[in-house]
C-alpha positions as CSV (number, residue, x, y, z in Angstrom):
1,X,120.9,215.9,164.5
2,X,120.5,213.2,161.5
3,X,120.2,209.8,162.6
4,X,122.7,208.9,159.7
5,X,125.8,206.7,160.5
6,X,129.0,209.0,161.2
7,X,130.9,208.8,157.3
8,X,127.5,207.8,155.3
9,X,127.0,210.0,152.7
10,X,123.9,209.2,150.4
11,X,125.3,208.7,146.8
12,X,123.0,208.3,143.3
13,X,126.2,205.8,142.5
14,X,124.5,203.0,140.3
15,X,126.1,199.4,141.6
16,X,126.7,197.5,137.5
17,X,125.0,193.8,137.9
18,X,126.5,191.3,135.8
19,X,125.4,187.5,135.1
20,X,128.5,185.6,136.4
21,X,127.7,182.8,133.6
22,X,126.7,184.8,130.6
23,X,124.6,182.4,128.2
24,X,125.7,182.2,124.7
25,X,122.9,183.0,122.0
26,X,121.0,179.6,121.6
27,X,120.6,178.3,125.0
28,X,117.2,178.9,126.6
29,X,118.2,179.3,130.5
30,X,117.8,183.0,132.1
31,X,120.9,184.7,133.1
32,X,121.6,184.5,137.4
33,X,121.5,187.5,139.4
34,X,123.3,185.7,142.0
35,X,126.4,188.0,141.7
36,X,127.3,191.8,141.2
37,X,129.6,194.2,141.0
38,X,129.9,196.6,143.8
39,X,131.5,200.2,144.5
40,X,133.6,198.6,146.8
41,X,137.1,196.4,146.7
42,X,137.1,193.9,149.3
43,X,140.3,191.6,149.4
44,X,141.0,190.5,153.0
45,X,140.5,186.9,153.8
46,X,138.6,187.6,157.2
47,X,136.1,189.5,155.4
48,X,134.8,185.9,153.9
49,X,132.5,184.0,155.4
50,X,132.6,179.8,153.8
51,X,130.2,178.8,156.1
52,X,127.7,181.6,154.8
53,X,128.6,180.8,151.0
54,X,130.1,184.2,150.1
55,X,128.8,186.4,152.3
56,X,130.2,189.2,154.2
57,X,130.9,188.4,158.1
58,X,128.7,190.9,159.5
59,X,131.1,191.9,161.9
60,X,133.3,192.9,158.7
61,X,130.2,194.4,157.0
62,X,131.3,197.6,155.0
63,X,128.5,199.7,153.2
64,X,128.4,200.7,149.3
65,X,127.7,204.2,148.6
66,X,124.0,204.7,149.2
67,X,123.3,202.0,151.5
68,X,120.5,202.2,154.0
69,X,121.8,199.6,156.5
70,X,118.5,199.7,158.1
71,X,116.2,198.8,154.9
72,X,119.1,196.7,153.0
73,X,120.6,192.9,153.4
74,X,124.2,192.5,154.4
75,X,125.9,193.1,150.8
76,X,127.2,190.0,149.2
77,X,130.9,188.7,148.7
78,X,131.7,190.4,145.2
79,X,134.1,188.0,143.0
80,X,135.4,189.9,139.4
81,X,133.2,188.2,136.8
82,X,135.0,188.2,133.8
83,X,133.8,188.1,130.0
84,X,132.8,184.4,128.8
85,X,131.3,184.4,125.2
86,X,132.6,183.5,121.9
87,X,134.5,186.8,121.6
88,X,136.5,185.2,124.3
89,X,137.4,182.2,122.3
90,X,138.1,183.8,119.5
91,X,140.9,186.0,121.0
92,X,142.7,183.1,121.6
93,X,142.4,181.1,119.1
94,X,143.0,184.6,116.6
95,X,145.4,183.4,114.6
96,X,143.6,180.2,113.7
97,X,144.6,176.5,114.0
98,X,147.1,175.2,111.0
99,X,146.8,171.5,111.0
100,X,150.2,170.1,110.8
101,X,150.9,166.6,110.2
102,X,150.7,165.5,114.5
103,X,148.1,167.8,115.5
104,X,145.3,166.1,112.9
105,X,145.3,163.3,115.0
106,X,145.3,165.5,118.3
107,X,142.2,167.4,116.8
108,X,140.4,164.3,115.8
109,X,140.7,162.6,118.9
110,X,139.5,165.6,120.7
111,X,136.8,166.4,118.4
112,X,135.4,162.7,119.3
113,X,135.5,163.1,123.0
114,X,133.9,166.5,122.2
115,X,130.8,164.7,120.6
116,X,131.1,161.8,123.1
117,X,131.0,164.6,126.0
118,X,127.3,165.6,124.1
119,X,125.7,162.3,124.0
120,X,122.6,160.9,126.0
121,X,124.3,157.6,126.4
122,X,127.4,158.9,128.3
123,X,128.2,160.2,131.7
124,X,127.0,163.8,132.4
125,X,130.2,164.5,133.5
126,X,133.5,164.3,131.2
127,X,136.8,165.8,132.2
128,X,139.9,166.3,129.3
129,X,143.0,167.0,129.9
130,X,145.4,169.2,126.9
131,X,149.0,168.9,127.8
132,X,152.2,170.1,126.3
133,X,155.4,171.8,126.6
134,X,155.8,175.2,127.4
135,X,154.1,177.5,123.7
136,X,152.8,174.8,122.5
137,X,149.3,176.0,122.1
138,X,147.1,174.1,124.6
139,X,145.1,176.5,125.0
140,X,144.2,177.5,121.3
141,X,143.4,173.8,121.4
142,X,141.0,173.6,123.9
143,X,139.3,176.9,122.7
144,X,139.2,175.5,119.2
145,X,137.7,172.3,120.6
146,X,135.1,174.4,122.6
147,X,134.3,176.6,119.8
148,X,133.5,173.7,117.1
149,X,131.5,171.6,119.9
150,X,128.6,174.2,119.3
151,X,128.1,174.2,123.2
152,X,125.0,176.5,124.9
153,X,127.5,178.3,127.2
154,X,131.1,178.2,127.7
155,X,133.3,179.4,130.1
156,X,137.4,179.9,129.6
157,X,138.9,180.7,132.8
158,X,142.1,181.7,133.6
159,X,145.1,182.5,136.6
160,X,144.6,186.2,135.9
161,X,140.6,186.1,135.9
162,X,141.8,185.4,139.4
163,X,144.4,188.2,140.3
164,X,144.2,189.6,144.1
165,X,141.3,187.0,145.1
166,X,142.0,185.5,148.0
167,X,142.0,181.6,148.1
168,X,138.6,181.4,149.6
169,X,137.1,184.1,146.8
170,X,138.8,182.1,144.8
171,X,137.1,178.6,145.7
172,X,133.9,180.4,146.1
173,X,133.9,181.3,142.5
174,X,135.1,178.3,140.9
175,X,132.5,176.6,142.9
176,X,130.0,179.2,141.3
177,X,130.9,178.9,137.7
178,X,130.3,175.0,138.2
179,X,126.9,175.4,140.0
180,X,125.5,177.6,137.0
181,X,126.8,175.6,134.5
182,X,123.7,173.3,135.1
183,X,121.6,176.3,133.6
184,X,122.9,175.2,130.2
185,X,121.7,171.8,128.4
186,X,125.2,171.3,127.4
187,X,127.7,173.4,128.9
188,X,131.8,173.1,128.6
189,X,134.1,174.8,130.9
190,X,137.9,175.1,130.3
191,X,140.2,175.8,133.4
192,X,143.8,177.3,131.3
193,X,146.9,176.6,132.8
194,X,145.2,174.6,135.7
195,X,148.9,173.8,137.4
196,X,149.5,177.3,138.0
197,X,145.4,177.9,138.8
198,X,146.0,175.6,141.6
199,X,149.7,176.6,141.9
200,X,151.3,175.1,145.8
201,X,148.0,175.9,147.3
202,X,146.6,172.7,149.0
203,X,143.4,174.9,149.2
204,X,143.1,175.1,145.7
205,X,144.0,171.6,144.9
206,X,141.2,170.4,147.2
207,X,138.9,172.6,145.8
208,X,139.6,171.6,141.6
209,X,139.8,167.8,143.1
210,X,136.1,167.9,144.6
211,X,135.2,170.1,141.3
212,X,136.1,167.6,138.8
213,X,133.6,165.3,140.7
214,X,130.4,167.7,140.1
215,X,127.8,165.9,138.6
216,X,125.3,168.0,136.9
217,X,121.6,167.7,137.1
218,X,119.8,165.2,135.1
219,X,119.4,166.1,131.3
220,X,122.2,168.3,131.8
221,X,125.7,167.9,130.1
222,X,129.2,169.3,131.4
223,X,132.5,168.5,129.4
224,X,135.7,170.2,131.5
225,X,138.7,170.8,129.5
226,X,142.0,171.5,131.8
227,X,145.3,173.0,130.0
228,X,148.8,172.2,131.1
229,X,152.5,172.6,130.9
230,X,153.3,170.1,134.0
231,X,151.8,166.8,133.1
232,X,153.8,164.8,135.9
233,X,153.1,166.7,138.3
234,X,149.4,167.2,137.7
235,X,148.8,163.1,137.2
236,X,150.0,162.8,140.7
237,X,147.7,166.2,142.2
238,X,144.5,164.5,140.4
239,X,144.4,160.8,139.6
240,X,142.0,159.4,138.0
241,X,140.1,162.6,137.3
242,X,140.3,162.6,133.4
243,X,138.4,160.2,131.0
244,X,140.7,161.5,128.1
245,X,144.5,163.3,128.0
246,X,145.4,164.7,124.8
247,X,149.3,165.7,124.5
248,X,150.3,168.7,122.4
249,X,153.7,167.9,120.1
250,X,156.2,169.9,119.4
251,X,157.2,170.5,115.8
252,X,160.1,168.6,114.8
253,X,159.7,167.8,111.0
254,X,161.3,170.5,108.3
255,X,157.7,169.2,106.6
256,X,155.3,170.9,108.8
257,X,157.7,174.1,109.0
258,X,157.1,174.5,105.5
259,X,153.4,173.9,105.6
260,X,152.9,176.5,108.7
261,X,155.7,179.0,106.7
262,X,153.8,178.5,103.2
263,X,150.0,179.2,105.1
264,X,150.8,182.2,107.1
265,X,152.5,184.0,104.2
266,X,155.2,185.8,106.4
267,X,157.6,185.0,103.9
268,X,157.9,184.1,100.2
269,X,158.1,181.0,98.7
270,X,161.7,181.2,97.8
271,X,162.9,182.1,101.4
272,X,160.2,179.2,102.5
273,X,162.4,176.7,100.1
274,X,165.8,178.2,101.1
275,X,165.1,178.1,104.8
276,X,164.2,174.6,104.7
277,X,166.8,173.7,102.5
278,X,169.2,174.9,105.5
279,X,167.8,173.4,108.5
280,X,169.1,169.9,109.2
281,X,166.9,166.5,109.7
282,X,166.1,166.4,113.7
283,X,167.9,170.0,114.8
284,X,165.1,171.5,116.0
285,X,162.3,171.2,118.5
286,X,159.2,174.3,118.3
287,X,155.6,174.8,119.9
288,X,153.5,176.3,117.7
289,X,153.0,179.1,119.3
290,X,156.7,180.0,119.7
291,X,156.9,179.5,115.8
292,X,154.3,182.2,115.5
293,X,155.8,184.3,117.0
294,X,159.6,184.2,115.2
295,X,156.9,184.5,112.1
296,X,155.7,188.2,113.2
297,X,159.3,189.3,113.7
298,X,159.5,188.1,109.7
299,X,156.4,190.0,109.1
300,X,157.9,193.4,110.2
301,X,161.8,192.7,109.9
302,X,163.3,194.6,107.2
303,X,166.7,193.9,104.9
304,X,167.8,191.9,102.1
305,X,166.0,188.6,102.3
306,X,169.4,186.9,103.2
307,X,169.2,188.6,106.4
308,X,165.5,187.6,106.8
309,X,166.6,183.6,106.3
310,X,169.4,183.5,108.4
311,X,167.8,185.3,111.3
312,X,164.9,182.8,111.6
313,X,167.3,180.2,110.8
314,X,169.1,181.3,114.1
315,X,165.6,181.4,115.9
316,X,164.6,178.2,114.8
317,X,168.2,176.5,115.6
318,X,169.6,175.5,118.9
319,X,173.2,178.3,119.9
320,X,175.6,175.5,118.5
321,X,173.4,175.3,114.9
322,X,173.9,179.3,114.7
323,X,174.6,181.0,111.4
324,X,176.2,184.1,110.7
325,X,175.0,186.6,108.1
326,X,177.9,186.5,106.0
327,X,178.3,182.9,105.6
328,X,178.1,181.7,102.3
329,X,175.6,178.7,101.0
């Protein structure tokens, strides 16, 4: 009789490595090989050993096809590794930044901290906070920032990197991400939507309050930008964490919606001058990335170009600042 395990089959299954801090192009560090995928999904909290740093309990051990458990380690805790290079970046920040009259300032300020964040003479450490309103495009922000800070490796993590980790998986590879950053002469990290990351979760809280602390190595540089819709409620989760908070406006001025209606070309220049012709002083209040989107309906919405005005009028406008289509100007 074999002296296989009852249920082992031998498989020629190839288990896919990946670096779980891919390097951009111009750093010099060598990719880890700390992490990799495996053939198996693993989700159960009981299956994770903290005190072994990831590693499978090895009274939980489960084999991969074509596992020798006689010649091979215990397998390591496998955490989803998503994609981090500029690619990334660029899919969110896709449809560009227009700078409207309040976000100039925004940019600038960031853009300092960004270069301050670089520096020999400053902390290793920054942190930034990018808060806003609900569509207001933190998080193009903080990509854009990111992008233009010409940084050796960049990570953009978000909530759904994290789907169906458990909250010790997800610790664990938070933790990770932070540890390799130090691989990178100057590294930046962004943690999106970092209110719902951490969500009621005191586990998670903990875990992004001792994170925010990491030093790196010396000669090493680490700039942490956060994104988030609950401001208030974040100040009082991590005080004093964050050397600079940059708050995304609304758009409020009939000004800047002609300036983002004229650059994105969604509409002519004689609907641009009728609709703000029609929109009262101080009637409206929109996150940029809310008015992108009423400007893709314009981009495939068909009819007479009446039609076109009045329904992003009606978009735009609060219920009791509604127009109807037949009413005459």
């Amino acid at each position: 009789m074999s002296d296989q395990p009852i249920g082992h089959v031998k498989s020629s299954i190839p288990v896919r490595k990946r670096d779980p801090w891919p390097l951009l192009e111009n750093d010099e560090a060598q990719p880890s090989e700390a992490m990799h995928h495996s053939a198996c999904s693993y989700q159960s909290n009981s299956h994770v050993s903290a005190i072994n740093t990831g590693r499978i309990k090895q009274s939980d051990e489960v084999q991969r096809p074509g596992q020798d458990p006689a010649t091979e380690p215990a397998m390591i805790f496998v955490v989803p590794s998503p994609s981090f290079r500029h690619d990334a970046l660029d899919t969110v920040i896709e449809r560009g930044i227009i700078e409207w009259s309040q976000i100039k300032s925004v940019l600038q300020r960031g853009h300092i901290f960004v270069e301050q964040s670089k520096s020999q003479k400053t902390s290793r450490l920054l942190c930034m906070l990018i808060h806003g309103g609900p569509k207001v495009g933190t998080s193009a922000l903080a990509a854009h920032l990111a992008k233009q800070g010409n940084f050796n490796a960049v990570k953009f993590l978000t909530p759904f990197d994290m789907i169906g980790l458990s909250e010790t998986a997800k610790c664990l590879f938070m933790k990770k991400i932070f540890e390799d950053s130090s691989r990178s002469r100057l590294s930046c990290i962004i943690l999106d939507d970092v209110d719902e990351m951490i969500g009621s979760s005191s586990v998670m809280l903990s875990a992004v309050r001792d994170l925010l602390k990491y030093t790196p190595p010396e000669d090493r540089k680490l700039l942490v930008m956060c994104t988030s819709q609950n401001h208030a409620a974040l100040d009082g989760q991590l005080p004093a964490r964050f050397s600079k908070k940059l708050e995304v406006p609304r758009i409020e001025d009939v000004y800047d919606i002609r300036l983002v209606l004229e650059q994105s070309k969604s509409m002519s220049l004689q609907e641009v001058d009728e609709v703000c012709s029609r929109i009262p002083v101080g009637s409206f209040r929109v996150g940029m990335k809310e008015l992108l989107c009423m400007l893709d309906t314009m981009h495939v919405m068909g009819g007479s170009s009446e039609d076109r005005i009045v329904a992003f009028c009606n978009d735009l406008l609060p219920p009791q600042e509604l127009y109807a289509p037949d009413e005459q100007y």
